[in-house]
Every structure is written in structure tokens, then in C-alpha cells.
PDB file of N, CA, C and O in Angstrom:
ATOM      1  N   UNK A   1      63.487  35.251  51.057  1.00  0.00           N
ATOM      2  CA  UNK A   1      62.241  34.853  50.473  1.00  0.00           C
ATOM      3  C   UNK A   1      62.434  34.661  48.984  1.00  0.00           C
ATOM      4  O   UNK A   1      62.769  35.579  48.235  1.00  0.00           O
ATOM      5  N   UNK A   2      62.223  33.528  48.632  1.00  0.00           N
ATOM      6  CA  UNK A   2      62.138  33.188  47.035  1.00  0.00           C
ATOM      7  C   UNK A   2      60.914  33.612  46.359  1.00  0.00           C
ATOM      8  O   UNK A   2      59.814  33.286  46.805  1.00  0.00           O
ATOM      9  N   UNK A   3      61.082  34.503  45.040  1.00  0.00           N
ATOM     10  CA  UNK A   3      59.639  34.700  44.450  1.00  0.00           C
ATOM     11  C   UNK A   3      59.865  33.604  43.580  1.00  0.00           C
ATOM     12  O   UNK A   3      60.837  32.890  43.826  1.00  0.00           O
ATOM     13  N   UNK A   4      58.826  33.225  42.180  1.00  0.00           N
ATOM     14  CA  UNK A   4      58.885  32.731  41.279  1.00  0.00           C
ATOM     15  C   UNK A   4      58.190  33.422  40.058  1.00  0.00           C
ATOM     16  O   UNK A   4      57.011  33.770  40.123  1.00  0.00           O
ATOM     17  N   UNK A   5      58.832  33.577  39.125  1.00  0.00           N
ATOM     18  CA  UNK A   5      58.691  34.591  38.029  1.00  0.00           C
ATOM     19  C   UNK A   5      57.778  33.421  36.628  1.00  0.00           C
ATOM     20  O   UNK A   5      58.274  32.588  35.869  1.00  0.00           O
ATOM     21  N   UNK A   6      56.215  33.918  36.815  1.00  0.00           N
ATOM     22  CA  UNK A   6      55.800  33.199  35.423  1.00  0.00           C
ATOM     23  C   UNK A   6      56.120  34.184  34.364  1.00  0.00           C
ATOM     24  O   UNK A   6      55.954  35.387  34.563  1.00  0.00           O
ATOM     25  N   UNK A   7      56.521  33.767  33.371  1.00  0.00           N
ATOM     26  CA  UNK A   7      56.603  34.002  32.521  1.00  0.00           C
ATOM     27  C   UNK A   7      55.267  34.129  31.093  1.00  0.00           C
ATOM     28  O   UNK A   7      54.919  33.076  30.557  1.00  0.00           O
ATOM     29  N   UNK A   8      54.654  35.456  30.631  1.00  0.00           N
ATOM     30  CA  UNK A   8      53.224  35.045  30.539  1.00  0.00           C
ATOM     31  C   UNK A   8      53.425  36.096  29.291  1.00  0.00           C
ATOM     32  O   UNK A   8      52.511  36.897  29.092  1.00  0.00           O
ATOM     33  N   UNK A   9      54.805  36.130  28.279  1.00  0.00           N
ATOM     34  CA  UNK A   9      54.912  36.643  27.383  1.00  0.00           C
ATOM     35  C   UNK A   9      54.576  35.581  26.407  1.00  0.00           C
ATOM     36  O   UNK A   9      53.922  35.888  25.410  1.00  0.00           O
ATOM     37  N   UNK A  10      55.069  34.011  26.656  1.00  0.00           N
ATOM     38  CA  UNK A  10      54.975  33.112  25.886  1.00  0.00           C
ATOM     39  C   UNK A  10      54.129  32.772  24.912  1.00  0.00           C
ATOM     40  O   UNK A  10      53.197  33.427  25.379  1.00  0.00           O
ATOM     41  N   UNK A  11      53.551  32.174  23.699  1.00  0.00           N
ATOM     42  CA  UNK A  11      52.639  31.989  23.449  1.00  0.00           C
ATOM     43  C   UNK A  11      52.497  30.170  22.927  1.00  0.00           C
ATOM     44  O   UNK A  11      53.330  29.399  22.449  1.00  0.00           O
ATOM     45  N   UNK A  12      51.161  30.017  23.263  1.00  0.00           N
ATOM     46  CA  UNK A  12      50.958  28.623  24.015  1.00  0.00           C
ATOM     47  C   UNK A  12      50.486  28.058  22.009  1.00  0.00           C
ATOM     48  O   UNK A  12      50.059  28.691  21.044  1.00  0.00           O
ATOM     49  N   UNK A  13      50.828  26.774  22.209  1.00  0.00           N
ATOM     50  CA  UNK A  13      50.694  26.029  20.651  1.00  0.00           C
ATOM     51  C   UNK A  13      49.297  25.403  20.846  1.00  0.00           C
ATOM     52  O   UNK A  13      48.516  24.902  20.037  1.00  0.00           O
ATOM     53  N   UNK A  14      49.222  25.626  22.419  1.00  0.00           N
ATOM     54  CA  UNK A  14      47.670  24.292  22.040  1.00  0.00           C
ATOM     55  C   UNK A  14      46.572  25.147  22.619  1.00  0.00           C
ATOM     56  O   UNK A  14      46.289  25.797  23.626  1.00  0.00           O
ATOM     57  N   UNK A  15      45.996  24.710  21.161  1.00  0.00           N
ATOM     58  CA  UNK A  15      44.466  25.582  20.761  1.00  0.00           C
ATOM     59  C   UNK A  15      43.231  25.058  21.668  1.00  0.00           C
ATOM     60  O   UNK A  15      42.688  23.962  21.805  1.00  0.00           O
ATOM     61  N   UNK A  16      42.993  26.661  22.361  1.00  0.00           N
ATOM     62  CA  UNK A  16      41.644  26.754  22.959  1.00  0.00           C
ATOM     63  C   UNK A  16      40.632  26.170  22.526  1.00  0.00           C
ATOM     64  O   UNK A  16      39.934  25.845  23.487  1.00  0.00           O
ATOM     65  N   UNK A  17      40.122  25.821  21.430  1.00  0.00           N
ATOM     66  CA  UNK A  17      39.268  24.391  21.064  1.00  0.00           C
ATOM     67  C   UNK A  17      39.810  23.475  19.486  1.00  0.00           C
ATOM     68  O   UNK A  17      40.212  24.063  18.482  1.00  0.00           O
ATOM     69  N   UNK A  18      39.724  22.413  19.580  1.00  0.00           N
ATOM     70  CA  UNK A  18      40.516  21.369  18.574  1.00  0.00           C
ATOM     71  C   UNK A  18      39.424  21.442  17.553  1.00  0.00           C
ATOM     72  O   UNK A  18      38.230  21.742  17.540  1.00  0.00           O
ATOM     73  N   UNK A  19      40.121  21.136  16.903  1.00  0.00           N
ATOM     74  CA  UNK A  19      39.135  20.843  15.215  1.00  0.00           C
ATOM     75  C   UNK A  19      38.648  19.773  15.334  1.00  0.00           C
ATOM     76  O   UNK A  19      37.708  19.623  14.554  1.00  0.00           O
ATOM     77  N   UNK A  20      38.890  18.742  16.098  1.00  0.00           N
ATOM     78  CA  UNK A  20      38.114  17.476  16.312  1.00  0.00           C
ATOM     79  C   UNK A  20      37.315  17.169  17.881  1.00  0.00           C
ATOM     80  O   UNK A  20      37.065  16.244  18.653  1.00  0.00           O
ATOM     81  N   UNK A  21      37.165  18.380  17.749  1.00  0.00           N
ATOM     82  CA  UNK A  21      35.604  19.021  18.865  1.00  0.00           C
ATOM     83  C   UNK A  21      34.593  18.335  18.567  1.00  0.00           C
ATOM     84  O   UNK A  21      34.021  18.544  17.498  1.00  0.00           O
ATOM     85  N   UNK A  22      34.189  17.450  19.370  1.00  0.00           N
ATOM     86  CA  UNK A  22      32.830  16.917  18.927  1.00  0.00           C
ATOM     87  C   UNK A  22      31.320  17.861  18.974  1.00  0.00           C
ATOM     88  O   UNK A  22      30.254  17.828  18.359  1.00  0.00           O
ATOM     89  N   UNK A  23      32.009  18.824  20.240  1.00  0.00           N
ATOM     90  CA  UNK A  23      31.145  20.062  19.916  1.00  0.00           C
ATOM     91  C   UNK A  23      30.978  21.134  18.849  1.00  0.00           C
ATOM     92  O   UNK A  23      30.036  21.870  18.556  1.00  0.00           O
ATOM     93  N   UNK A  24      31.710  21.041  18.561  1.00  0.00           N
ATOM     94  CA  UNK A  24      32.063  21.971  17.056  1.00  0.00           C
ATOM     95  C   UNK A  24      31.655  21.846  15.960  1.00  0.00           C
ATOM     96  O   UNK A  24      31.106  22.719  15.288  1.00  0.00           O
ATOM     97  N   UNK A  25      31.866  20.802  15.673  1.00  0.00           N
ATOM     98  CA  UNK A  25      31.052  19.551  14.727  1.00  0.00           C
ATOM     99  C   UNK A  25      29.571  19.650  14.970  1.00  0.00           C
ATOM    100  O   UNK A  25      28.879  20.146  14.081  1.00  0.00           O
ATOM    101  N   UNK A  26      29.070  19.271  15.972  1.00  0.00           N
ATOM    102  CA  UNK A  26      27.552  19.386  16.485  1.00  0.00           C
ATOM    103  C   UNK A  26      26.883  20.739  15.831  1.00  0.00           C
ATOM    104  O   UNK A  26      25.872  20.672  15.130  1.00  0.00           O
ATOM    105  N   UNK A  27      27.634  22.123  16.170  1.00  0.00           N
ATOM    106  CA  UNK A  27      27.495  23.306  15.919  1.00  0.00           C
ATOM    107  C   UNK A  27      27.297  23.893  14.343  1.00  0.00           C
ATOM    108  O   UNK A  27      26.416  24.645  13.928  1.00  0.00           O
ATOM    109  N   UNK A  28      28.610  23.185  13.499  1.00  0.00           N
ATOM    110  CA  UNK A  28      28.377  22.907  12.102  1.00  0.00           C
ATOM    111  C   UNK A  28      27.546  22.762  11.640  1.00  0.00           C
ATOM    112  O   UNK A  28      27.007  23.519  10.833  1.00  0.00           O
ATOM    113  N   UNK A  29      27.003  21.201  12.215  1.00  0.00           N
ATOM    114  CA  UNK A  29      25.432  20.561  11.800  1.00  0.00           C
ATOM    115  C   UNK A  29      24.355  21.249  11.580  1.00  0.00           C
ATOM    116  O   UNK A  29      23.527  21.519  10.709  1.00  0.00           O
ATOM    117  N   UNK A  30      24.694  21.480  12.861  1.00  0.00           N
ATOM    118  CA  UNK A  30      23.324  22.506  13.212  1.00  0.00           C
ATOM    119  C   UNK A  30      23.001  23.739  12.147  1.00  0.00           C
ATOM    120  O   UNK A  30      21.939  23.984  11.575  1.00  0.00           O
ATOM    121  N   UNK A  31      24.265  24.430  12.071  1.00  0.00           N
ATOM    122  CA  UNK A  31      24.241  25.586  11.363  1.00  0.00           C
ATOM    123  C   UNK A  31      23.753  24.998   9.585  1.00  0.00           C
ATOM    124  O   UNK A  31      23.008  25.644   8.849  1.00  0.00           O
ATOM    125  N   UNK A  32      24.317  23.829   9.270  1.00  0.00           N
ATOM    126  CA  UNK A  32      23.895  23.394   8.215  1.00  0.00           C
ATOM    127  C   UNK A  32      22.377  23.096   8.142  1.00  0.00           C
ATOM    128  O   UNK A  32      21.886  23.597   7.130  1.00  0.00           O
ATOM    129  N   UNK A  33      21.493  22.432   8.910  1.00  0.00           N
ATOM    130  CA  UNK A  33      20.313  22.430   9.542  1.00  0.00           C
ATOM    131  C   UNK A  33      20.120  23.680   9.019  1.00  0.00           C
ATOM    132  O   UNK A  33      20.444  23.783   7.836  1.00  0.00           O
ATOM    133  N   UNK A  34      19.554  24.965   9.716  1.00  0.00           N
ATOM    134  CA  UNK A  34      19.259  25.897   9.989  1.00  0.00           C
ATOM    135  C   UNK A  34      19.448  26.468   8.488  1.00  0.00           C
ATOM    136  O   UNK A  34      18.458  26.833   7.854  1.00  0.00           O
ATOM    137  N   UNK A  35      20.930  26.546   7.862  1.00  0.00           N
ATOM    138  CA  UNK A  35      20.218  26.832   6.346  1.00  0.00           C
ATOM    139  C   UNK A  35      19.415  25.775   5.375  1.00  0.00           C
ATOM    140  O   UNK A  35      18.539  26.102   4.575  1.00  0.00           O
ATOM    141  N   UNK A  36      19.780  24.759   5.554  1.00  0.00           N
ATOM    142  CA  UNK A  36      18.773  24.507   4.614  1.00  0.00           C
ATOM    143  C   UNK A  36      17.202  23.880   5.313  1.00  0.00           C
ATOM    144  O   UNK A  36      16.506  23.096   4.668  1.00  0.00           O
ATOM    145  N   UNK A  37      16.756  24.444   6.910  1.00  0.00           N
ATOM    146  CA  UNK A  37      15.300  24.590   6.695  1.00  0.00           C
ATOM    147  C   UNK A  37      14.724  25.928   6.150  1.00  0.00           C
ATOM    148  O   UNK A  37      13.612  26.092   5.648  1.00  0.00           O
ATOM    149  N   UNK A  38      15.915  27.056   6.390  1.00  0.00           N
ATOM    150  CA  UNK A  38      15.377  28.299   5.686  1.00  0.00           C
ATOM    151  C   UNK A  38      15.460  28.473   4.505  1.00  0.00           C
ATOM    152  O   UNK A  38      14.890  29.447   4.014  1.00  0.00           O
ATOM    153  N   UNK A  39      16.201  27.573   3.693  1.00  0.00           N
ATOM    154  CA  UNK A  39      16.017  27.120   2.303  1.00  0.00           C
ATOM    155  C   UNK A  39      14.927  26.836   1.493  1.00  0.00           C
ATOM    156  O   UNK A  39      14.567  27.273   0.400  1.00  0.00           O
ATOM    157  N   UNK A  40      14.352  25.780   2.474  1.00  0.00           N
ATOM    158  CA  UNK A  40      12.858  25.212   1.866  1.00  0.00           C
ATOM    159  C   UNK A  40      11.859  26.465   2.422  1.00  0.00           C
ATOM    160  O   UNK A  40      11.070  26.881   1.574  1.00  0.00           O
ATOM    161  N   UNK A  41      11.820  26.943   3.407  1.00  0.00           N
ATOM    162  CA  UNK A  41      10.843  28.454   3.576  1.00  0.00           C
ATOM    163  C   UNK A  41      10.965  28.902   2.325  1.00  0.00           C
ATOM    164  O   UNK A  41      10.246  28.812   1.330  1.00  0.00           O
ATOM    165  N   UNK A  42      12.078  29.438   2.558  1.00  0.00           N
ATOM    166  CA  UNK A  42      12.149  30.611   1.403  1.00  0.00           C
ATOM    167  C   UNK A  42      11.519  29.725  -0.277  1.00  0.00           C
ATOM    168  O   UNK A  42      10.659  30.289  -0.954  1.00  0.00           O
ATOM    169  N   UNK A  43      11.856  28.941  -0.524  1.00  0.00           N
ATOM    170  CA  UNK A  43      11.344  27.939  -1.845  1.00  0.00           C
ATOM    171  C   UNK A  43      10.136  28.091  -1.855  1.00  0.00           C
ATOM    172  O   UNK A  43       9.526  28.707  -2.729  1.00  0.00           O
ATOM    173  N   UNK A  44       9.397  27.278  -0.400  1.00  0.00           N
ATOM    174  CA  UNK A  44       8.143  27.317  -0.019  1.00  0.00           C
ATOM    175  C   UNK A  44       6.743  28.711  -0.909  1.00  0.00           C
ATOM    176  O   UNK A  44       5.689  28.773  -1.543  1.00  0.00           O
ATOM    177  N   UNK A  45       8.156  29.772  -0.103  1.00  0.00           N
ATOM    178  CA  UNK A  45       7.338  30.622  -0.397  1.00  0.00           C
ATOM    179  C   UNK A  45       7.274  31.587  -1.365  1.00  0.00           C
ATOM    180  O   UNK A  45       6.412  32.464  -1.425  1.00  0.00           O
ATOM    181  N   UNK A  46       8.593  31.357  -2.463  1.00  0.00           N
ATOM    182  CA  UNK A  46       8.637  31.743  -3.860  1.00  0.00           C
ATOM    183  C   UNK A  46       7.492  31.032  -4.871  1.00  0.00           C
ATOM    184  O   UNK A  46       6.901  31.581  -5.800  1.00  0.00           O
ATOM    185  N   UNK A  47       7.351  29.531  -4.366  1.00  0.00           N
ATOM    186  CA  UNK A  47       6.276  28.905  -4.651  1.00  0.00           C
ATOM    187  C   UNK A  47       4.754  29.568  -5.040  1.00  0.00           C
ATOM    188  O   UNK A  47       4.159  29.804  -6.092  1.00  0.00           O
ATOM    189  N   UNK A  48       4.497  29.714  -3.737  1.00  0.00           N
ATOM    190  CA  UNK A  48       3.000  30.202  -3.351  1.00  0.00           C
ATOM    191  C   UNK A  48       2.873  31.738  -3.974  1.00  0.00           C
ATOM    192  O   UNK A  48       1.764  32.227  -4.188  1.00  0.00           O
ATOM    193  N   UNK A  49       4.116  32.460  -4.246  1.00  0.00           N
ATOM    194  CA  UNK A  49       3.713  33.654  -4.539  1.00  0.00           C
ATOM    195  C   UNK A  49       4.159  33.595  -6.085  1.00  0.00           C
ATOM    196  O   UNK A  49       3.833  34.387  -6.969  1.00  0.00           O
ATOM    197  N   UNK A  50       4.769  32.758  -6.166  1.00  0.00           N
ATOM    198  CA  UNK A  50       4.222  32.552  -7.920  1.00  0.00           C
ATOM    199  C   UNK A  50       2.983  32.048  -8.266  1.00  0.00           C
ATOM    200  O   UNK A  50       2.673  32.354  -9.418  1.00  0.00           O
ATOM    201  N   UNK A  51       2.185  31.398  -7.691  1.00  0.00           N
ATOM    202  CA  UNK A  51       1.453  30.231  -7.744  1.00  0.00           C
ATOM    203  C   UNK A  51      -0.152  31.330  -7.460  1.00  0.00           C
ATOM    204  O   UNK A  51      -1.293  30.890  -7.599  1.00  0.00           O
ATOM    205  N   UNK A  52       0.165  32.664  -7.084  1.00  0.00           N
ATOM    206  CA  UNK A  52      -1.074  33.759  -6.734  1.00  0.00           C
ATOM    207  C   UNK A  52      -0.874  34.672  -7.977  1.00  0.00           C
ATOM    208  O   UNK A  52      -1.713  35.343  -8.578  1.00  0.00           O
ATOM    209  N   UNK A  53       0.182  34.552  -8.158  1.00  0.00           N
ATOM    210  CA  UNK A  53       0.384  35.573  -9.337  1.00  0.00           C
ATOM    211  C   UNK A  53      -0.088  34.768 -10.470  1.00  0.00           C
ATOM    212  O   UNK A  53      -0.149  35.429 -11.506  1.00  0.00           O
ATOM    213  N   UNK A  54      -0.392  33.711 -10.568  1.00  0.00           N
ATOM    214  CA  UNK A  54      -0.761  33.205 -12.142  1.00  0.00           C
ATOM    215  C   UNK A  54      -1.945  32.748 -11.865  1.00  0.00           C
ATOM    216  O   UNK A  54      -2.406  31.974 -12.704  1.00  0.00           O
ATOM    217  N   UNK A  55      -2.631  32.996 -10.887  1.00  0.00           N
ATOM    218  CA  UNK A  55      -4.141  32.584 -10.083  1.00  0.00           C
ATOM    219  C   UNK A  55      -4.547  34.130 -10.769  1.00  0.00           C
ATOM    220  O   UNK A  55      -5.196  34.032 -11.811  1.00  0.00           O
ATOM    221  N   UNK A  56      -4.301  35.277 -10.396  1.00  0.00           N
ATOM    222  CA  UNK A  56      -4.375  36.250 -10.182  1.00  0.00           C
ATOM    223  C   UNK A  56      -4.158  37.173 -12.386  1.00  0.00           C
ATOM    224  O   UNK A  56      -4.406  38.307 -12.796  1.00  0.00           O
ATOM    225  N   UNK A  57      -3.660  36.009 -13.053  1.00  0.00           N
ATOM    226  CA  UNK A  57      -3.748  36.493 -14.321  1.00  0.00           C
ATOM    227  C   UNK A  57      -5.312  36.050 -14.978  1.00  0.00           C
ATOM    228  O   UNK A  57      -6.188  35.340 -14.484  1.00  0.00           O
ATOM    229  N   UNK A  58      -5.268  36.697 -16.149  1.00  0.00           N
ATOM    230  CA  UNK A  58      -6.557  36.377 -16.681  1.00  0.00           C
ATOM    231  C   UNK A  58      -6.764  35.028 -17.606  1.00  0.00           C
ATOM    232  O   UNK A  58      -5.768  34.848 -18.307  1.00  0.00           O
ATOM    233  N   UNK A  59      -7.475  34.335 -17.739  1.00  0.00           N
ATOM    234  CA  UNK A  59      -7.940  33.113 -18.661  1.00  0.00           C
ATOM    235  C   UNK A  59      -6.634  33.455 -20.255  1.00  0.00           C
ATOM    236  O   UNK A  59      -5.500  32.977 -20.225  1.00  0.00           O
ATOM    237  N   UNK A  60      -7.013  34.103 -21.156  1.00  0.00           N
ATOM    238  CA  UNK A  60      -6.170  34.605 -22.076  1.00  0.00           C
ATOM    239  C   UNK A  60      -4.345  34.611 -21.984  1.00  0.00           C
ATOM    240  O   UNK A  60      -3.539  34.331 -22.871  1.00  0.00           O
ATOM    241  N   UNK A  61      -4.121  35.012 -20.659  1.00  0.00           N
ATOM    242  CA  UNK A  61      -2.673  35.500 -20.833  1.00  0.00           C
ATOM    243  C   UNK A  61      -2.107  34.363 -20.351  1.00  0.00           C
ATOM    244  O   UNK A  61      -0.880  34.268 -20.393  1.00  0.00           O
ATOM    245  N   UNK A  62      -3.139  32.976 -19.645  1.00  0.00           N
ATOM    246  CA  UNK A  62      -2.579  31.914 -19.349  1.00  0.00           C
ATOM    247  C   UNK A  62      -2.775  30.736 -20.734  1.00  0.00           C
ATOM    248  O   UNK A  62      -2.137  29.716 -20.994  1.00  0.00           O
ATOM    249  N   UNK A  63      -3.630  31.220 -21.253  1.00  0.00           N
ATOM    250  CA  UNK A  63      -3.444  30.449 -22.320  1.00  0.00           C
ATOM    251  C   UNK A  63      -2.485  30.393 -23.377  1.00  0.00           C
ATOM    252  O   UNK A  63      -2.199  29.457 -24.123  1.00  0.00           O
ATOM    253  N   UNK A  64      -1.758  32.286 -23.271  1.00  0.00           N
ATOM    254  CA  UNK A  64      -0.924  32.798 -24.129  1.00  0.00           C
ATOM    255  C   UNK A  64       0.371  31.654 -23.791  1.00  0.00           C
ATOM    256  O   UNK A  64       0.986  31.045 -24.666  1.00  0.00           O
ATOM    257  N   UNK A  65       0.608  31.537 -22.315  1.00  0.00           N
ATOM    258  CA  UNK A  65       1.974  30.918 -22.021  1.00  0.00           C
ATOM    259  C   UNK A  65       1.829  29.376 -21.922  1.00  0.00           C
ATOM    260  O   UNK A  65       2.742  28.723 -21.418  1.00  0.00           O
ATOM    261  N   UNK A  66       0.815  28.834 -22.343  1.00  0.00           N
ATOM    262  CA  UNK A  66       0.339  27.783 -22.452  1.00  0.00           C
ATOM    263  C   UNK A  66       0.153  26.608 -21.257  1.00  0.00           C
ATOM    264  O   UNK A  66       0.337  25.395 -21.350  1.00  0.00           O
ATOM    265  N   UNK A  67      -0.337  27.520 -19.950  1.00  0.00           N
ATOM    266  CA  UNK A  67      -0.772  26.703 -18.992  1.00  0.00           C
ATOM    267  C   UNK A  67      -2.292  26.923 -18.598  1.00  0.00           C
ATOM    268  O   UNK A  67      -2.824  28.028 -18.497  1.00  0.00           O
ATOM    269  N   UNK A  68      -2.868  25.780 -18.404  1.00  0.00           N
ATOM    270  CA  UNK A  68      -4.417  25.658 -17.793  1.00  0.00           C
ATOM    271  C   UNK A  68      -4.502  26.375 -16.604  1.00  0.00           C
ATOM    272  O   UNK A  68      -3.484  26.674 -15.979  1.00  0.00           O
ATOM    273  N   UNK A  69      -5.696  26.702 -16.205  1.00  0.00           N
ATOM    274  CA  UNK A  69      -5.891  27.556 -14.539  1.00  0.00           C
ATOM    275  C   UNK A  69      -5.869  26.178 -14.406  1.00  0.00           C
ATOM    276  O   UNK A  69      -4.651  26.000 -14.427  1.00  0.00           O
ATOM    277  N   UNK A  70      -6.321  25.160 -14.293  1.00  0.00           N
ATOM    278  CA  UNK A  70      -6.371  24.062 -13.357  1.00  0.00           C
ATOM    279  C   UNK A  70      -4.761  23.183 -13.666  1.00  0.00           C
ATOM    280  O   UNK A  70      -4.625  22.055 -13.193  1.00  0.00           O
ATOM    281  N   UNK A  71      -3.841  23.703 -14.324  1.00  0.00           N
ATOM    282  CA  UNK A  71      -2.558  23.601 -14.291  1.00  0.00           C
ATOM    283  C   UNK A  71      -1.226  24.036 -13.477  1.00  0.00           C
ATOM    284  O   UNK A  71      -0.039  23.714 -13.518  1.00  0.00           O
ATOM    285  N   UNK A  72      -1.970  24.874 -12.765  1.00  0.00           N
ATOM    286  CA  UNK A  72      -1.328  26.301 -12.622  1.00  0.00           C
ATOM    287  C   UNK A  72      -0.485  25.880 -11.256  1.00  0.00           C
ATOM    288  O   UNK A  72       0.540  26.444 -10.871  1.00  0.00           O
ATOM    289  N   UNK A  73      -1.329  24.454 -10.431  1.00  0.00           N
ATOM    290  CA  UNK A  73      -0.299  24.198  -9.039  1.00  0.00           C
ATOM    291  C   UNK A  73       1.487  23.162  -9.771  1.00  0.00           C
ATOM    292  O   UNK A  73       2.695  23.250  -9.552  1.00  0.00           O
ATOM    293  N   UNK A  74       0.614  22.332 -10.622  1.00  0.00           N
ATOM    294  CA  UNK A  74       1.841  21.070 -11.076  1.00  0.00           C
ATOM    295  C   UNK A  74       2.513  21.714 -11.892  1.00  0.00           C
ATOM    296  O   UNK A  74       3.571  21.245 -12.311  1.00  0.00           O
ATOM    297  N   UNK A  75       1.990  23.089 -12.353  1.00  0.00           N
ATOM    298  CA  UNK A  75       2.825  23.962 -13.873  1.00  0.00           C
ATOM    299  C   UNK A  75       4.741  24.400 -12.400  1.00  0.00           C
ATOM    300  O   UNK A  75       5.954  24.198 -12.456  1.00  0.00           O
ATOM    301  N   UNK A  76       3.740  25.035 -11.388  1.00  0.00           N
ATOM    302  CA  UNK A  76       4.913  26.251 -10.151  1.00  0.00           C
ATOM    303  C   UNK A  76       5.562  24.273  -9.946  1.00  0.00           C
ATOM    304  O   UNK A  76       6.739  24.165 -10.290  1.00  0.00           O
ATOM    305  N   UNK A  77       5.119  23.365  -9.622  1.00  0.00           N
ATOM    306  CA  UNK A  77       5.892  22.598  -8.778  1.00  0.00           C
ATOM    307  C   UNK A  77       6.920  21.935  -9.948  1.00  0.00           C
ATOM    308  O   UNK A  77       8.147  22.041  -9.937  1.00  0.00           O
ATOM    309  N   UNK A  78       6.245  21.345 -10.790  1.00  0.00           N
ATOM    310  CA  UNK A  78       7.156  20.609 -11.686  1.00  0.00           C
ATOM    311  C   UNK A  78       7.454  21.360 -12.570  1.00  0.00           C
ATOM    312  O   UNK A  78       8.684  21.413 -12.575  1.00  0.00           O
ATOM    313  N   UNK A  79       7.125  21.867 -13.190  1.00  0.00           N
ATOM    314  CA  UNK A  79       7.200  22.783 -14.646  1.00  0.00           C
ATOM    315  C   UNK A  79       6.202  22.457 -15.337  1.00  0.00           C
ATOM    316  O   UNK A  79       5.266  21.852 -14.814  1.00  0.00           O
ATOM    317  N   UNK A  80       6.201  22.800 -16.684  1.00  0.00           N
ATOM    318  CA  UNK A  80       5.498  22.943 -17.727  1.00  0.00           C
ATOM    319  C   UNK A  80       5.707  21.311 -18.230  1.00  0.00           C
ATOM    320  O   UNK A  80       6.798  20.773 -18.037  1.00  0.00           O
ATOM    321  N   UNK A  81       4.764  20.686 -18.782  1.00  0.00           N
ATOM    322  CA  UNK A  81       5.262  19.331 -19.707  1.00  0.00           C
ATOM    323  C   UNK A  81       5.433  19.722 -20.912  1.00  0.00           C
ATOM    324  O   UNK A  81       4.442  20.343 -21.296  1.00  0.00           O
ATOM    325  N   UNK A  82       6.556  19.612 -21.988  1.00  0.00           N
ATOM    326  CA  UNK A  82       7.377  19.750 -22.757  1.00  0.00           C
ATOM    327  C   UNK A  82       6.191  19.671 -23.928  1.00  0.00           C
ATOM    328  O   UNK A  82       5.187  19.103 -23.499  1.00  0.00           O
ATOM    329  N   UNK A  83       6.088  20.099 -25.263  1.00  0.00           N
ATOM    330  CA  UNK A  83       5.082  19.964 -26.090  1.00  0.00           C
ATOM    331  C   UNK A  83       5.761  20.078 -27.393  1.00  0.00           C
ATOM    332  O   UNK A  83       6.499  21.063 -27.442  1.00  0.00           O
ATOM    333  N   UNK A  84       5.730  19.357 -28.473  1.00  0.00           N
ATOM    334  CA  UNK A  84       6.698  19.637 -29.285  1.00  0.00           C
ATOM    335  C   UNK A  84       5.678  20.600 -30.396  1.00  0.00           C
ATOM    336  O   UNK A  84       6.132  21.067 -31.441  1.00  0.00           O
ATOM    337  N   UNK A  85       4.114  20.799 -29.909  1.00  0.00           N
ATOM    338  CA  UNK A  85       3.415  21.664 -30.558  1.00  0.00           C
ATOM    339  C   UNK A  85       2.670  22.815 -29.860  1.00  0.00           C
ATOM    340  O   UNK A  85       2.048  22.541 -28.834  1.00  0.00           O
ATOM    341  N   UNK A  86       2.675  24.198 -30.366  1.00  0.00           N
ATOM    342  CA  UNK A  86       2.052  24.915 -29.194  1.00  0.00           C
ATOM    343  C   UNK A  86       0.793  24.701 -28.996  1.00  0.00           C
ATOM    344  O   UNK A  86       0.440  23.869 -29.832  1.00  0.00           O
ATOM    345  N   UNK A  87      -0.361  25.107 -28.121  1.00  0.00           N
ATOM    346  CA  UNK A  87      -1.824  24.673 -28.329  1.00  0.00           C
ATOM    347  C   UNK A  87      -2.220  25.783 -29.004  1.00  0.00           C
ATOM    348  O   UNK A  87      -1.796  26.930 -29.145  1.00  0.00           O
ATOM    349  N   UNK A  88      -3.345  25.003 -29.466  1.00  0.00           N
ATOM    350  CA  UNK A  88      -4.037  25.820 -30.666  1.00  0.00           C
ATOM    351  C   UNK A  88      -5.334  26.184 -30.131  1.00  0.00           C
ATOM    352  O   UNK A  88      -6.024  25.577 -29.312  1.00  0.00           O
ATOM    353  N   UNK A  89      -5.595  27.514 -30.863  1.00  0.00           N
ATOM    354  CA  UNK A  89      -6.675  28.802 -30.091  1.00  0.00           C
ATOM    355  C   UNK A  89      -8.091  27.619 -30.114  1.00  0.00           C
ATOM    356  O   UNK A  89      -8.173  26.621 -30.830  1.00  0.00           O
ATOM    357  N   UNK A  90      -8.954  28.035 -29.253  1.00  0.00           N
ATOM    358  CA  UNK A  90      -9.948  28.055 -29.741  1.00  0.00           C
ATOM    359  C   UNK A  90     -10.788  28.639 -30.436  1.00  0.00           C
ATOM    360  O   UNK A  90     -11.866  28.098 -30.685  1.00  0.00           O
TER     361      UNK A  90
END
């Protein structure tokens, strides 16, 4: 009776999945996806909780830093518009 002896010390050169996996790639994407929609959350919501906190200051201390309450959404989104003079008290 002939046995046949595998040999299963060897170690094999070709990789259990290729770098030019179209699935792999897909997976990447995705993962890229996934951070940057939790990117804009998180933005989203640094936003809004800046945007309560300067709702939430008094008339005076917004005037101190020189934004309007009715400034206070385009001040969090865009910034401040540049002034080459500070405003003056009433």
C-alpha cells in the first residue's frame, strides 16, 4: 500500500487576499465614508453648542467680542467679518 506524504510545513507565497481586491477597496471606501460622515456630526455639533453658548451670553459680553445676537448664527458658521475698527459703545 502506497501512502502519500503532504507536506504542510511549507509556507505558501500567495496571499489569502490581494491588494487589488476589489473587495477591499470597496471596504476602504466605505471606512473612508464612515469617517468623514462622523466628521460632519461631530462639526455639526461643535457648531450648535457653540452657537447656545453665545445665545446663552448676555447683550454686553457679546458686544464686548464684537458680535450682534442677531450675528451670532453667520458669526459660528463663517466667522467674524474682519473690521479694521473696533465698534464703538453706545
Amino acid at each position: 500500500m502506497s501512502t502519500t506524504c503532504l507536506d504542510t510545513t511549507r509556507a505558501t507565497s500567495v496571499p489569502l487576499v490581494s491588494r487589488t481586491d476589489p473587495s477591499r477597496s470597496s471596504l476602504v471606501r466605505m471606512g473612508a465614508g464612515f469617517r468623514a460622515a462622523y466628521a460632519r456630526i461631530a462639526r455639526a455639533i461643535r457648531m450648535r453648542r457653540a452657537e447656545r453658548i453665545l445665545h446663552e451670553m448676555p447683550d454686553h459680553i457679546l458686544h464686548d467680542i464684537g458680535i450682534a445676537r442677531g450675528d451670532i448664527h453667520d458669526a459660528i458658521r463663517n466667522g467674524r467679518p474682519w473690521r479694521d475698527e473696533p465698534r464703538q459703545r453706545l
